[in-house]
N, C-alpha and C positions, 0 to 999 in steps of 0.2 A: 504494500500500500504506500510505501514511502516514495516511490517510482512515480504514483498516481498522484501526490498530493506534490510533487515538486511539478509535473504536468500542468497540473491547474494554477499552481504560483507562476509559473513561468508565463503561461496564458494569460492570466492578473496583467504580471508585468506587460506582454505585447499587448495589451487593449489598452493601458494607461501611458505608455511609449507613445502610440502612434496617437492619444485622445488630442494633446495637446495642439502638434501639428493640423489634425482632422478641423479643432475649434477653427483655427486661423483660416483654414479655405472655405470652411461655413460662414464665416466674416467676411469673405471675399466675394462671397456667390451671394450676400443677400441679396434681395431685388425690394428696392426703397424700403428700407429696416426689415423685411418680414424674411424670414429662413427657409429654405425651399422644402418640402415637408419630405421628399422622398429619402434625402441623404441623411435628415433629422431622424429619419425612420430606422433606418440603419445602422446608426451608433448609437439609438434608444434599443434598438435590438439588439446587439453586440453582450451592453451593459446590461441585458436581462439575459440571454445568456449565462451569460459570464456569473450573474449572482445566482443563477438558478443554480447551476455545477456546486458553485460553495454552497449553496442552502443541502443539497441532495450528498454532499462530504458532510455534513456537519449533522445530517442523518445517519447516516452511514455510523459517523465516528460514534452518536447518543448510542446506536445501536447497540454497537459493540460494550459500550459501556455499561447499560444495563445487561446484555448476557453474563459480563463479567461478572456482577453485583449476583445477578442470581444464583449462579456457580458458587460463588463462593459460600453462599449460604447451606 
C-alpha cells in the first residue's frame, strides 16, 4: 500500500504543479471578466478527482483500522 499512497501524493503534487500555471491562462482567456466554463470544468474536475482518491484512501486506511481494533479484541 505504500507504493499506492506515494501514487496519489505524487498525483496531489502534479495537479497542484500544473494548478498554478492553469490559473494564469484562465486569466488570459477570460472574455470581458467572465471565465470560459469549459476549461473551469476541467480543473473543477481534476480537483474532484483528485479528492475523491484521498476521501476512498482514507476509507481504505479507517478500514483497516477498525479490522485491527477488532482483532485485537
Amino acid at each position: 500500500m505504500i507504493a499506492r499512497d506515494r501514487e496519489l501524493l505524487c498525483r496531489a503534487a502534479e495537479v497542484m504543479h500544473s494548478f498554478g500555471p492553469v490559473v494564469v491562462e484562465l486569466m488570459q482567456r477570460q472574455d470581458g471578466g467572465e471565465l470560459p466554463a469549459a476549461p473551469v470544468r476541467e480543473v473543477g474536475n481534476a480537483f474532484v478527482a483528485l479528492a475523491h482518491d484521498f476521501l476512498d484512501r482514507a476509507d481504505e486506511l479507517d478500514a483497516r483500522t477498525i479490522e485491527a481494533d477488532t482483532d485485537a479484541r
